[in-house]
C-alpha positions as CSV (number, residue, x, y, z in Angstrom):
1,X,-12.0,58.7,-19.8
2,X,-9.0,57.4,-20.7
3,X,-8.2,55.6,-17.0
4,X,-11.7,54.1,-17.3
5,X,-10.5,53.1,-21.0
6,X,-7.3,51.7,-19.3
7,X,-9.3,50.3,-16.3
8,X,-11.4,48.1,-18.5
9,X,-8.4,47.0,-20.5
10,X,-6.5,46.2,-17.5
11,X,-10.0,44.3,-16.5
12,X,-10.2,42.2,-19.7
13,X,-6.8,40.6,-19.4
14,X,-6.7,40.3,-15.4
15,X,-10.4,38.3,-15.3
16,X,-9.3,34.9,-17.1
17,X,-6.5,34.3,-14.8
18,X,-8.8,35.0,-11.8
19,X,-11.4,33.1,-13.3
20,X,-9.2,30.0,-14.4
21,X,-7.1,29.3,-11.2
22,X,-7.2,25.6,-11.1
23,X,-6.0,23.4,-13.3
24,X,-8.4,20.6,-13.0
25,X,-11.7,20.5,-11.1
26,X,-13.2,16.9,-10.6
27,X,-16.8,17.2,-10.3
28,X,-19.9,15.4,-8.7
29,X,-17.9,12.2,-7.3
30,X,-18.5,10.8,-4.6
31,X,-15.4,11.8,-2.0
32,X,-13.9,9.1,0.3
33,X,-11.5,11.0,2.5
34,X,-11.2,8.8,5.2
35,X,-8.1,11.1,7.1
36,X,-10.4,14.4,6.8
37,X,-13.7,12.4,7.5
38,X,-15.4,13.2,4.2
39,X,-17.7,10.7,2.9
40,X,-19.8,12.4,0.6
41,X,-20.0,14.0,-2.8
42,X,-18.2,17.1,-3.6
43,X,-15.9,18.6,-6.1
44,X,-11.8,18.7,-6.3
45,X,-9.9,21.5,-7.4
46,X,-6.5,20.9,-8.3
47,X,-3.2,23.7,-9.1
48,X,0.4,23.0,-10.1
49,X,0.0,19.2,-8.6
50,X,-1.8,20.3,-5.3
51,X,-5.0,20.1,-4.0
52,X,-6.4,23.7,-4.2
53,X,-10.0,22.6,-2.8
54,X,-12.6,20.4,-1.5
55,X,-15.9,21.3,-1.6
56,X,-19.5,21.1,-3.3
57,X,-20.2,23.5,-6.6
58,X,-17.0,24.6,-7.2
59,X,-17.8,26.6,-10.8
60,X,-16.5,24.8,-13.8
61,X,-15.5,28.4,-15.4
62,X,-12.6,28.5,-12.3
63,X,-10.7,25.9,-14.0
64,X,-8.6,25.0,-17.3
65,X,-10.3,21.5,-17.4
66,X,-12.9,19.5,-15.9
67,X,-13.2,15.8,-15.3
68,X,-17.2,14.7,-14.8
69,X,-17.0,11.8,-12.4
70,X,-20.7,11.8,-11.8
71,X,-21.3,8.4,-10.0
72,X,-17.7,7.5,-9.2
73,X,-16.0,7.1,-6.3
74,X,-13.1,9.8,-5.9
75,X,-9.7,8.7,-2.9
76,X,-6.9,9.1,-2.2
77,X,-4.2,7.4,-4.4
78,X,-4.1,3.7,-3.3
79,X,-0.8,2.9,-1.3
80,X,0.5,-0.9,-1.3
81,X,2.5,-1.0,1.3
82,X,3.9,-4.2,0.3
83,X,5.0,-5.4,-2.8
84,X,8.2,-6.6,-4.8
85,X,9.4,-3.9,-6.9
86,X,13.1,-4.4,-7.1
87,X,12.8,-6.1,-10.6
88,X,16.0,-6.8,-12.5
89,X,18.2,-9.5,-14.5
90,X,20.5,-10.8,-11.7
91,X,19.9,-14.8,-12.3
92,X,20.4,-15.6,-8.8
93,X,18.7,-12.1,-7.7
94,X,15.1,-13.6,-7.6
95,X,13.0,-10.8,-5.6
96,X,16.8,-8.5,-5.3
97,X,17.1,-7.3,-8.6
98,X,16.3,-11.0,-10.1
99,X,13.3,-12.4,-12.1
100,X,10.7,-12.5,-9.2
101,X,10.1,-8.8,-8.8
102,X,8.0,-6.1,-11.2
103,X,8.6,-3.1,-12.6
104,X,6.2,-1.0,-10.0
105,X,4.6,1.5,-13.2
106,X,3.2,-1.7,-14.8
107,X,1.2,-2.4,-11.9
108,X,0.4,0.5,-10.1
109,X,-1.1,3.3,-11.6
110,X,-4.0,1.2,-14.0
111,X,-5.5,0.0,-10.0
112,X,-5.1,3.1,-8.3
113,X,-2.1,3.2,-6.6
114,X,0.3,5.8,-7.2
115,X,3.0,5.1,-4.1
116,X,4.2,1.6,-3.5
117,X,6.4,0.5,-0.9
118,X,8.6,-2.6,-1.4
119,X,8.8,-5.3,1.1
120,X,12.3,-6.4,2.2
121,X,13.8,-6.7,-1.5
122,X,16.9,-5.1,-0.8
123,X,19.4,-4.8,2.1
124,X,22.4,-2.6,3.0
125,X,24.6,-4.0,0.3
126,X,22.3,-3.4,-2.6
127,X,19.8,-0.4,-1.6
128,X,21.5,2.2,-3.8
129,X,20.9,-0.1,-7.0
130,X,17.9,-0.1,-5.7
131,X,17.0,3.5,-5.6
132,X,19.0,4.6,-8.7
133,X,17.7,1.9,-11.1
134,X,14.0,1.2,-9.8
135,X,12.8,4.4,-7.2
136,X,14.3,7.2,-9.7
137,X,13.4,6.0,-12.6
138,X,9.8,5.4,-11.4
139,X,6.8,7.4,-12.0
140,X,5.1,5.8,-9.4
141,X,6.3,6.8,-5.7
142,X,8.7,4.3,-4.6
143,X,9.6,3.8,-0.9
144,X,10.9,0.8,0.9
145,X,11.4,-1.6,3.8
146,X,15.1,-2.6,4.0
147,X,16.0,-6.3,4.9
148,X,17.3,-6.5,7.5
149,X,19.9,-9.3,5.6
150,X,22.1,-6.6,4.1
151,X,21.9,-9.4,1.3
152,X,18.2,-8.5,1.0
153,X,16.2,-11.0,-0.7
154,X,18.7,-12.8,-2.5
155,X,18.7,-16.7,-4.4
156,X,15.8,-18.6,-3.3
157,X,13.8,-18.2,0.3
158,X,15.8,-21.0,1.2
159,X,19.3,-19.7,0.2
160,X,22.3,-19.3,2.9
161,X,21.8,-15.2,2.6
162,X,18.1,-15.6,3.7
163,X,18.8,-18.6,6.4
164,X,22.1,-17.7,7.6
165,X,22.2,-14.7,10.3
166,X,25.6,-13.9,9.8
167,X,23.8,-11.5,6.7
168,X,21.8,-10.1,9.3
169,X,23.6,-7.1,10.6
170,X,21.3,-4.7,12.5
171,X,23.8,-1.6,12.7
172,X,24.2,-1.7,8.8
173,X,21.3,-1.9,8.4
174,X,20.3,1.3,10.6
175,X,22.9,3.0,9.0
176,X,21.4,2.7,5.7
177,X,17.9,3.9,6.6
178,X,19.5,7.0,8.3
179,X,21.0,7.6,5.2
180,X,18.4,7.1,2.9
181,X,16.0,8.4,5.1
182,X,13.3,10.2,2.5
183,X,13.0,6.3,1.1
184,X,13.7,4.0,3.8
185,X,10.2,3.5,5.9
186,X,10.9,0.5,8.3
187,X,13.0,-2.6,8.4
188,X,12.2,-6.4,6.9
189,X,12.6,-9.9,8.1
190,X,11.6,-12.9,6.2
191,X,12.3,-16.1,5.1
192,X,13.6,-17.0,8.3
193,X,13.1,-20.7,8.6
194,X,15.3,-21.6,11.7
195,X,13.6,-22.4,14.9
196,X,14.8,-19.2,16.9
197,X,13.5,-15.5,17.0
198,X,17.1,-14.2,16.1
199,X,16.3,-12.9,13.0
200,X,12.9,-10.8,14.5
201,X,15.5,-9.8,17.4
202,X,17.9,-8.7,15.2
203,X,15.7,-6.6,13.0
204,X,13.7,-5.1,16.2
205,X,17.2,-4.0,17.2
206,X,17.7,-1.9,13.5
207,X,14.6,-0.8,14.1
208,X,15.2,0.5,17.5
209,X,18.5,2.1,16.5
210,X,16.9,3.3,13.1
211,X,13.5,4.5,15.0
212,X,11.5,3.0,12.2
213,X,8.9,0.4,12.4
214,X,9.6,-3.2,11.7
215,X,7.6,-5.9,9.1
216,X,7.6,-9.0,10.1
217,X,7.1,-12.3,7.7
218,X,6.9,-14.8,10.0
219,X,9.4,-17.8,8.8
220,X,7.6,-21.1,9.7
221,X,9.9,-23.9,11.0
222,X,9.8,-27.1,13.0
223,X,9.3,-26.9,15.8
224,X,6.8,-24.2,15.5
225,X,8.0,-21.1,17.6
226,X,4.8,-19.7,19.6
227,X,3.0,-16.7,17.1
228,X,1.6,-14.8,20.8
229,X,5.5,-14.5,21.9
230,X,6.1,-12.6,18.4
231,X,3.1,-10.7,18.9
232,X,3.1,-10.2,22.6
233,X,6.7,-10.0,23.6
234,X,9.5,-9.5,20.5
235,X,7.1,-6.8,18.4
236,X,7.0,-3.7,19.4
237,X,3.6,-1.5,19.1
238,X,4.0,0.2,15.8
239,X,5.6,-2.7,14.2
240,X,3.9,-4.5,11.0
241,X,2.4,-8.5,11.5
242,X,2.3,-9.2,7.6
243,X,0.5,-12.1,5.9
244,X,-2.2,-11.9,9.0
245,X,-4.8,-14.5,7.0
246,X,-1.9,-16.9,6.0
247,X,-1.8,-20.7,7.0
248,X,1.0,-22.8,7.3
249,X,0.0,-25.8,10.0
250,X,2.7,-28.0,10.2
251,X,5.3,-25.2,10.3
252,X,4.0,-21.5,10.9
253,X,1.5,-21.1,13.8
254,X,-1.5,-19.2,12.4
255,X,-3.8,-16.2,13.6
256,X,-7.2,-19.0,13.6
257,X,-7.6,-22.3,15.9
258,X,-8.7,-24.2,12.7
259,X,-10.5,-27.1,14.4
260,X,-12.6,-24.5,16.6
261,X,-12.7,-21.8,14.0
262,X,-12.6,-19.3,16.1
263,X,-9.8,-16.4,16.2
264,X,-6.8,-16.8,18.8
265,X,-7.6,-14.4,21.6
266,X,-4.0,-13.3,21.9
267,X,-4.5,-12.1,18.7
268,X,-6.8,-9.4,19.5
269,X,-4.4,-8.7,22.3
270,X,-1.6,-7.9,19.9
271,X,-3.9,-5.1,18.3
272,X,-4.4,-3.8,21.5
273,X,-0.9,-3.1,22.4
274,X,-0.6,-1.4,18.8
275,X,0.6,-4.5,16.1
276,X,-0.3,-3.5,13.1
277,X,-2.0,-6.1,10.7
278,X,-1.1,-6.2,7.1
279,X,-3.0,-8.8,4.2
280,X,0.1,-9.1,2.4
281,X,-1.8,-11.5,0.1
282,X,0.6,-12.7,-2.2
283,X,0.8,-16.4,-3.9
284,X,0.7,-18.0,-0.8
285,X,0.0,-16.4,2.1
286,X,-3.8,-15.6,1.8
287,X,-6.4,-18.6,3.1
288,X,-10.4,-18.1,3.8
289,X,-9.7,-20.8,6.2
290,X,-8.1,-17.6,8.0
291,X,-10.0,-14.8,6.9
292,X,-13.5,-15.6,7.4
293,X,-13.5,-16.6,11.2
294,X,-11.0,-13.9,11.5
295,X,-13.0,-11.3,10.1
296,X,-16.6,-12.4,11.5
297,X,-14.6,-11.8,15.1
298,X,-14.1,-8.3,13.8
299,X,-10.3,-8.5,12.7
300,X,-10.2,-6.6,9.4
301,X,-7.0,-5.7,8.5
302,X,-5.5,-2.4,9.5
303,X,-3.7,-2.3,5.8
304,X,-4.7,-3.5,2.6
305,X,-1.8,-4.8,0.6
306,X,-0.4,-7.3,-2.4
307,X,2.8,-9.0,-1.8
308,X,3.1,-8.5,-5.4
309,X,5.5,-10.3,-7.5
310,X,5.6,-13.0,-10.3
311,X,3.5,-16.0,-8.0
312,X,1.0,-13.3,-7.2
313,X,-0.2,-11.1,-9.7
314,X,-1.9,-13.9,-12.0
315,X,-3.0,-16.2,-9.2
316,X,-5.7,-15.5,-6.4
317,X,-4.3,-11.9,-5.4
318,X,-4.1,-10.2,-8.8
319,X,-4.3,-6.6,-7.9
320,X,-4.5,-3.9,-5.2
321,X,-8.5,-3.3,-6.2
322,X,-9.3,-7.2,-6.2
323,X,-7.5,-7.2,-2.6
324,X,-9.8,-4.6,-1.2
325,X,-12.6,-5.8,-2.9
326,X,-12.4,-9.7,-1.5
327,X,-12.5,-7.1,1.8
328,X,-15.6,-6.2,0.5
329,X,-17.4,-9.3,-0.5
330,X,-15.7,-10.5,3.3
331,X,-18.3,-7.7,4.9
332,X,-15.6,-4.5,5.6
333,X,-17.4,-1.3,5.4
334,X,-16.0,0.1,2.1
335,X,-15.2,3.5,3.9
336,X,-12.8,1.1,6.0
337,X,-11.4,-0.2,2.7
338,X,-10.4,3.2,1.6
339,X,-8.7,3.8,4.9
340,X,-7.2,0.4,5.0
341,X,-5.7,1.8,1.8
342,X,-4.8,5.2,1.6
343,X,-4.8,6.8,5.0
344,X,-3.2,4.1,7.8
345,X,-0.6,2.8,5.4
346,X,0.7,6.2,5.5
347,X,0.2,6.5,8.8
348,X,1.8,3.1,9.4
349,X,4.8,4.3,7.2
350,X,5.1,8.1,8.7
351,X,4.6,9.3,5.5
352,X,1.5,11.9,6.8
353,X,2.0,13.9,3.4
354,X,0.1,10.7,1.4
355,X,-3.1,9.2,1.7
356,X,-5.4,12.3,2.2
357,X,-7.0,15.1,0.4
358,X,-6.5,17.9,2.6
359,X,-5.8,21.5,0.6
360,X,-2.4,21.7,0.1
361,X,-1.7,17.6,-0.1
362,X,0.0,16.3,-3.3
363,X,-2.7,16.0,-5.8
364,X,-2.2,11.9,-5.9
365,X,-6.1,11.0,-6.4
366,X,-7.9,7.0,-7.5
367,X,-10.8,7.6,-9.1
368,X,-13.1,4.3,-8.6
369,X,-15.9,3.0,-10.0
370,X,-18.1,0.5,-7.4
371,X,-19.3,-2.2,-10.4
372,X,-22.5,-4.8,-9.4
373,X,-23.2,-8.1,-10.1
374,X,-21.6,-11.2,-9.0
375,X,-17.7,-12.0,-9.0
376,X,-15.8,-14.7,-7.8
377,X,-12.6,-14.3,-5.8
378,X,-9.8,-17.5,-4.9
379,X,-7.6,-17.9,-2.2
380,X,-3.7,-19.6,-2.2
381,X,-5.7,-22.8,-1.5
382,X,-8.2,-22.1,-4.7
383,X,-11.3,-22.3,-2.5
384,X,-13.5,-19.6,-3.6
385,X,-16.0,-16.6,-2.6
386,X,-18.5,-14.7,-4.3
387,X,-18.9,-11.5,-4.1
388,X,-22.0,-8.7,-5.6
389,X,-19.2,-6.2,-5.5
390,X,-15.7,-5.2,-7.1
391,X,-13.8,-2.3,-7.7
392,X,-12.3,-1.0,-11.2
393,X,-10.2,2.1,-11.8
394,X,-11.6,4.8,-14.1
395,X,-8.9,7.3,-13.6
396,X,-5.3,8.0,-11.4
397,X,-4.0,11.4,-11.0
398,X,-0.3,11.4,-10.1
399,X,1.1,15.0,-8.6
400,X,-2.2,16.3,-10.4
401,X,-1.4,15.1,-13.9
402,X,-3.3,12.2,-15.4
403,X,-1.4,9.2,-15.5
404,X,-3.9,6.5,-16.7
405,X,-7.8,6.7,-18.4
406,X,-9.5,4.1,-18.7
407,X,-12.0,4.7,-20.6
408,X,-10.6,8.3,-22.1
409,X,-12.9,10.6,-19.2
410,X,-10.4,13.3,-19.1
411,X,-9.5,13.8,-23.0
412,X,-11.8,16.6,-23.7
């Protein structure tokens, strides 16, 4: 009698701790796992900042909390994989530590995004500012692209340390990245306005010693250097074609024959030997001139991205969800919006940890909501589209704890 007493004692305490073994449970959203191939609706269970499961009718009782997010679209944390993040008060800094870069948490976490990857701010010289005063202090994930100009992107675009390639030292560069490897994704060129591939040469060479991809902003000069060599002959597969829809006539050859409208056929060739294309939208470097005869001849981009800083983020470009959903209104399947989002940017980056909801995965989670009715959207040029869809973030779950709310879903 009294080990049955004991027994049932033993039972009492032992069954809410078995019961309760998540710590959140997101339930009846629609899941867009684009990495695991999930595309329907199911539940998410989440313990101490992982994913613990993904699956339909997981029983609210198992968890602490539950989040209804009945008609809502549940993914992957959004990943920009290029944006200007190296914000600061160095007057001559402008996107290295100056006045054109943003402090990543302000921007991030209210769209979805939870890791952002900065484009080329800093170089060699000034990475481990960079890391101590912007990617620790952070909640959002921080990673970056190192310029290649150990300088990094310092005065204006048309300052000595951006034009002259005596900045441009590939070894140091390499050097760097190996050392900061768990933040250092690839290498950056930009700004490059001379009439010479030098500067792509000299940052495919820090890639090569580095083994990391390369992003390439393609200057623009006079005379115009040939965009299917870059493509076709200095990029290697792997390597990052950013601002893809930009226009620039009378200096920067672009990815559309304007007078035929029709795409460049070497273009298409570039994807096939493994160039990755980037939006990279920015305040200047987004055109429908570009984008629709692109797109209509089926070449969506492989990653979604910003090119955020101070010209962008009140202009045409705006915001991560505005991005993909001018992707949208431009006819790309919204699974492929997700993807172009979450899963390939991390795939692009080699950061296979991010961008998926497998069991196990950090618990970094957008939850969207798919709004109707009709919405304009501007290019750098101002010449506008409408759209009958756009995307809004409800909810972003950082390492499984809540890190915005917009409309107060997960306050019990």
């Amino acid at each position: 009698m009294l080990k049955y007493a004991c027994f049932l004692l033993l039972l009492f305490f032992v069954q809410p701790s078995i019961a309760q073994q998540y710590d959140l449970v997101l339930k009846n959203g629609h899941v867009i796992d684009p990495k695991n191939r999930i595309n329907e609706k199911m539940d998410i269970a989440i313990a101490k900042g992982r994913i613990a499961a993904v699956r339909k009718g997981i029983p609210a009782s198992e968890s602490k909390a539950v989040v209804d997010v009945t008609g809502l679209l549940v993914t992957p944390g959004l990943i920009d994989m290029h944006a200007h993040v190296f914000a600061g008060t160095v007057s001559d800094g402008d996107l290295s530590y100056g006045f054109g870069s943003l402090p990543a948490d302000g921007f991030t976490f209210r769209v979805g995004v939870t890791t952002v990857v900065d484009a080329g701010s800093s170089g060699a010289k000034d990475f481990h500012v960079f890391k101590a005063n912007i990617a620790d202090r952070s909640r959002t994930r921080v990673l970056a692209f190192l310029n290649v100009g150990y300088e990094g992107m310092k005065g204006s675009e048309y300052s000595e340390y951006q034009q002259d390639a005596k900045y441009m030292d590939p070894k140091m560069a390499a050097d760097t990245a190996k050392k900061y490897k768990d933040h250092i994704v690839g290498v950056k060129v930009a700004h490059y306005h001379q009439p010479t591939f030098l500067a792509v040469e000299r940052a495919v060479e820090a890639g090569v010693l580095s083994r990391l991809p390369v992003m390439v902003d393609f200057g623009g000069c006079k005379p115009r250097l040939p965009l299917k060599t870059l493509l076709l002959d200095k990029m290697r597969p792997g390597d990052i074609f950013t601002h893809v829809y930009g226009e620039l006539l009378d200096t920067k050859e672009s990815i559309v024959d304007t007078a035929r409208k029709a795409l460049k056929p070497f273009v298409l060739e570039g994807r096939k030997r493994g160039i990755i294309y980037d939006v990279g939208h920015g305040g200047g470097s987004f055109r429908y001139s570009q984008a629709i005869p692109a797109t209509k001849a089926g070449l969506f981009p492989d990653v979604i991205s910003t090119d955020l800083h101070t010209g962008s983020m009140n202009a045409g470009m705006k915001d991560q969800l505005n991005v993909m959903s001018k992707f949208m209104a431009l006819g790309m399947p919204l699974k492929d919006v997700i993807k172009a989002s979450t899963w390939r940017p991390a795939e692009v980056i080699n950061h296979l940890e991010l961008g998926h909801l497998s069991e196990g995965a950090v618990a970094d989670i957008a939850v969207l909501r798919v709004e109707k009715g009709k919405f304009g959207f501007f290019d750098v040029a101002r010449d506008k589209q409408i759209g009958n869809q756009k995307l809004t973030c409800e909810l972003t779950l950082k390492d499984g704890a809540v890190v915005y709310d917009l409309n107060a879903i997960s306050i019990p």
